[in-house]
MIBAZA-591129 format. One record per residue (C-alpha): x, y, z; residue in three letters. Coordinates in Angstrom, 3 decimals, decimal comma. Example, Ala and Ser with C-alpha at 12.3 -4.5 7.8 and 13.67 -1.06 7.14 Angstrom:
% residues 2
<lopa X="12,300" Y="-4,500" Z="7,800" r="ALA"/>
<lopa X="13,670" Y="-1,060" Z="7,140" r="SER"/>
% end
This chain:
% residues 116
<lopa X="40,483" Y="150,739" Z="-61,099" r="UNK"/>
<lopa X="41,692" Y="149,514" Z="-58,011" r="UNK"/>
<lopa X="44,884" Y="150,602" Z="-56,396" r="UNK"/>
<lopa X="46,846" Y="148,378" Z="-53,519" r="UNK"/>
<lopa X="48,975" Y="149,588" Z="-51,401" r="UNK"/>
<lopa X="50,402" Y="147,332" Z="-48,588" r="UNK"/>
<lopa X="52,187" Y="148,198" Z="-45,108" r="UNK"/>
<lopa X="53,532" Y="146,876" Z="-42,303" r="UNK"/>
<lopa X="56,574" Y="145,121" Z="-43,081" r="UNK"/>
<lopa X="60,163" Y="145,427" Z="-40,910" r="UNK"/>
<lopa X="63,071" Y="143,897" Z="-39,438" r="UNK"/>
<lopa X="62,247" Y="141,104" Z="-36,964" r="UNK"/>
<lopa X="64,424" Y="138,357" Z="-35,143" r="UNK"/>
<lopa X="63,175" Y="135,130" Z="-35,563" r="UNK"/>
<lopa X="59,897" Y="134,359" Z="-33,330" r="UNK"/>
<lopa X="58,828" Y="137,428" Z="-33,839" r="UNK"/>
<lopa X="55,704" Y="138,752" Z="-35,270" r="UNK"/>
<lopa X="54,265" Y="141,933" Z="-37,675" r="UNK"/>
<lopa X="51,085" Y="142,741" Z="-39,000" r="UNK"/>
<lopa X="50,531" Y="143,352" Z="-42,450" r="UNK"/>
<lopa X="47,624" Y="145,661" Z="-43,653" r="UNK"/>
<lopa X="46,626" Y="146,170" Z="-47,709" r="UNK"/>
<lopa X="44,748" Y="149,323" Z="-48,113" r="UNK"/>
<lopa X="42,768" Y="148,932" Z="-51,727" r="UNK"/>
<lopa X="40,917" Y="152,051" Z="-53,667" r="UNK"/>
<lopa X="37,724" Y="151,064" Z="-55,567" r="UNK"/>
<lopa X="34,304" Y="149,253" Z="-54,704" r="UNK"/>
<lopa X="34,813" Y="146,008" Z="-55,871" r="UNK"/>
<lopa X="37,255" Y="145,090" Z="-53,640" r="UNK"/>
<lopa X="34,397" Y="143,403" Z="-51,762" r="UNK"/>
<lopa X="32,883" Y="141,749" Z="-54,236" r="UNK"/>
<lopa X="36,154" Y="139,818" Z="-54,647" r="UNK"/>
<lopa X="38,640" Y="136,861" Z="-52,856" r="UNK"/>
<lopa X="42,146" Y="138,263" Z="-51,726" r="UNK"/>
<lopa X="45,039" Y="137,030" Z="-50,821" r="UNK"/>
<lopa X="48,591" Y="138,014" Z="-49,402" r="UNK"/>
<lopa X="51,747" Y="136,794" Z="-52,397" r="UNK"/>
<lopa X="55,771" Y="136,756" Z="-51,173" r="UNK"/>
<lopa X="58,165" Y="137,167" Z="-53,251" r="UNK"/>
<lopa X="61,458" Y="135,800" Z="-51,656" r="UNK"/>
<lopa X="64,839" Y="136,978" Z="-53,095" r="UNK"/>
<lopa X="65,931" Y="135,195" Z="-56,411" r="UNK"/>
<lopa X="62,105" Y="133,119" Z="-56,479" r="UNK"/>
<lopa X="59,493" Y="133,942" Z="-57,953" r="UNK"/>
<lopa X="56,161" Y="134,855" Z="-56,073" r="UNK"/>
<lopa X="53,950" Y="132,834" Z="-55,034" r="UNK"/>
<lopa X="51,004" Y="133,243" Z="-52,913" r="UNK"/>
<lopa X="51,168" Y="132,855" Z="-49,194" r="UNK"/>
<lopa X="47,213" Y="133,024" Z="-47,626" r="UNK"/>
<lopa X="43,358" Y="133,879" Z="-49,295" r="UNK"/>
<lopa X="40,532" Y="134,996" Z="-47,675" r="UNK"/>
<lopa X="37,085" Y="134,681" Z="-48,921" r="UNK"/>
<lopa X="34,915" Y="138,036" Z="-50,520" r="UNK"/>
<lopa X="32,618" Y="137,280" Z="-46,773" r="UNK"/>
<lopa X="36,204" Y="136,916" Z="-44,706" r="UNK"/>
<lopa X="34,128" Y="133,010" Z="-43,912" r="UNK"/>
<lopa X="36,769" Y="131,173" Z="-45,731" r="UNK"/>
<lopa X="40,790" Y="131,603" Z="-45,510" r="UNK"/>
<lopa X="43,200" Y="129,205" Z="-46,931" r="UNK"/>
<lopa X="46,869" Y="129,162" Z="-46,236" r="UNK"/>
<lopa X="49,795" Y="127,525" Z="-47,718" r="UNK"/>
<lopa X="51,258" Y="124,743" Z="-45,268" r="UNK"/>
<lopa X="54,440" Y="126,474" Z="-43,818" r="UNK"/>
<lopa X="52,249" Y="129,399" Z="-42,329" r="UNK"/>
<lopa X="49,413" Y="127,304" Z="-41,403" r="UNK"/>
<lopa X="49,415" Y="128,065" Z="-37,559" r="UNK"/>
<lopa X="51,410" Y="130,650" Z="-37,604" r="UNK"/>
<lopa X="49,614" Y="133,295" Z="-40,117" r="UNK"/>
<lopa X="46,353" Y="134,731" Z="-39,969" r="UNK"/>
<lopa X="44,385" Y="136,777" Z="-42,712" r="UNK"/>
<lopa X="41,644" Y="138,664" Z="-41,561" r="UNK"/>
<lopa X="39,562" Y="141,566" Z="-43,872" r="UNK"/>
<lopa X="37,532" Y="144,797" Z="-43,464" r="UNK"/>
<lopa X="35,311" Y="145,235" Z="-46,593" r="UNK"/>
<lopa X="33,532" Y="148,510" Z="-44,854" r="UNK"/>
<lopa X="37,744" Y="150,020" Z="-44,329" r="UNK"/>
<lopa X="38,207" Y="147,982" Z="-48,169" r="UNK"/>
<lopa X="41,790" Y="146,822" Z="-45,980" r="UNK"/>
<lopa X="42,755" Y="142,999" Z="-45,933" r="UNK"/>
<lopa X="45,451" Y="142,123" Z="-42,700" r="UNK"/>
<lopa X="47,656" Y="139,638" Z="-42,348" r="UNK"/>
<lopa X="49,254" Y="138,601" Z="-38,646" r="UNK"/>
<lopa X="52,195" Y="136,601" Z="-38,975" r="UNK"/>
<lopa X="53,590" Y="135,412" Z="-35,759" r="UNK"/>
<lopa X="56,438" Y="133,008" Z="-35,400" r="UNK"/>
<lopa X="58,529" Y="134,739" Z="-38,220" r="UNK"/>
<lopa X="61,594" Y="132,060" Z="-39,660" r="UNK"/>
<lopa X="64,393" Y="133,467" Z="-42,106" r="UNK"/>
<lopa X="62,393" Y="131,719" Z="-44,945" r="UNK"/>
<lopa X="59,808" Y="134,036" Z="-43,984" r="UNK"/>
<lopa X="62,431" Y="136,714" Z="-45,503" r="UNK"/>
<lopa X="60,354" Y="138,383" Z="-48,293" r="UNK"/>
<lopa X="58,183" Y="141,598" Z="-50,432" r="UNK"/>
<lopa X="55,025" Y="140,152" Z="-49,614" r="UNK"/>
<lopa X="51,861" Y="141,734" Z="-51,979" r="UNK"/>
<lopa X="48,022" Y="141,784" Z="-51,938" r="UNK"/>
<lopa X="45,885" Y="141,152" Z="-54,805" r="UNK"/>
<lopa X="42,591" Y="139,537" Z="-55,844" r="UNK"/>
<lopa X="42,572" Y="135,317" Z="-55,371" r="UNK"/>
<lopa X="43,132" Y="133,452" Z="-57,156" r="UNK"/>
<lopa X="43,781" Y="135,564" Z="-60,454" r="UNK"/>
<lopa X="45,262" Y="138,319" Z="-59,196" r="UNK"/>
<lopa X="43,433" Y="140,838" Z="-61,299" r="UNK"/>
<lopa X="44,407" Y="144,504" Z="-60,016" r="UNK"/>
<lopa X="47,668" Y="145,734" Z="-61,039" r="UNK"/>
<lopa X="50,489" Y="145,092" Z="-58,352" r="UNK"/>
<lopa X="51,305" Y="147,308" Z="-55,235" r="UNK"/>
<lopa X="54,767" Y="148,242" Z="-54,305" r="UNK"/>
<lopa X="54,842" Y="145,640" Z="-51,519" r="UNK"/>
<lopa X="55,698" Y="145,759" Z="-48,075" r="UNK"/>
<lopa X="59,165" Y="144,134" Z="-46,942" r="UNK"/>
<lopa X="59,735" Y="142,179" Z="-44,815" r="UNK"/>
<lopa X="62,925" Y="140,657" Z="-43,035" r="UNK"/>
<lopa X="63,477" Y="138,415" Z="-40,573" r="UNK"/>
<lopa X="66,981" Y="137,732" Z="-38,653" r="UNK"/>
<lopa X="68,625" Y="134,598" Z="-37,382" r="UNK"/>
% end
């Protein structure tokens, strides 16, 4: 069984950036696509960025595009994500898990918040 846990998040002003790192227990977290999810207070989550099992393929959704950047270890089993830029709307628990079913059983997130 795989186990997630995710660090990284903070406070930020706007224009700022963090890095985001997903530490995951078990060997077939390289056999599989990951991505980062947000869950923004009072919505429901929704995912944010994938990478590819071989880190050759990301996909992001269009308000990070630029900004974001997933990157993955498979010999640390640790997905990243760089966010730069940071906007209030940004403002959120954000989650790893398998792409696109997220299959493992959910991490306690890592929060982040980001000031006007």
């Amino acid at each position: 069984q795989v186990q997630l846990v995710e660090s990284g998040g903070g406070l930020v002003q706007a224009g700022g950036s963090l890095r985001l790192s997903c530490a995951a227990s078990g060997r077939s977290f390289s056999s599989y696509d990951m991505g980062w999810y947000r869950q923004a207070p009072g919505k429901e989550r929704e995912p944010v960025v994938a990478i590819s099992w071989s880190g050759r393929i990301t996909y992001y959704i269009d308000s990070v595009k630029g900004r974001f950047a997933i990157a993955r270890d498979n010999a640390k089993n640790t997905v990243y994500l760089q966010m730069n830029r940071l906007n209030p709307e940004d403002t959120a628990i954000y989650y790893c898990n398998a792409d696109p079913s997220p299959r493992y059983a959910w991490g306690q997130g890592t929060s982040v918040t980001v000031s006007s």
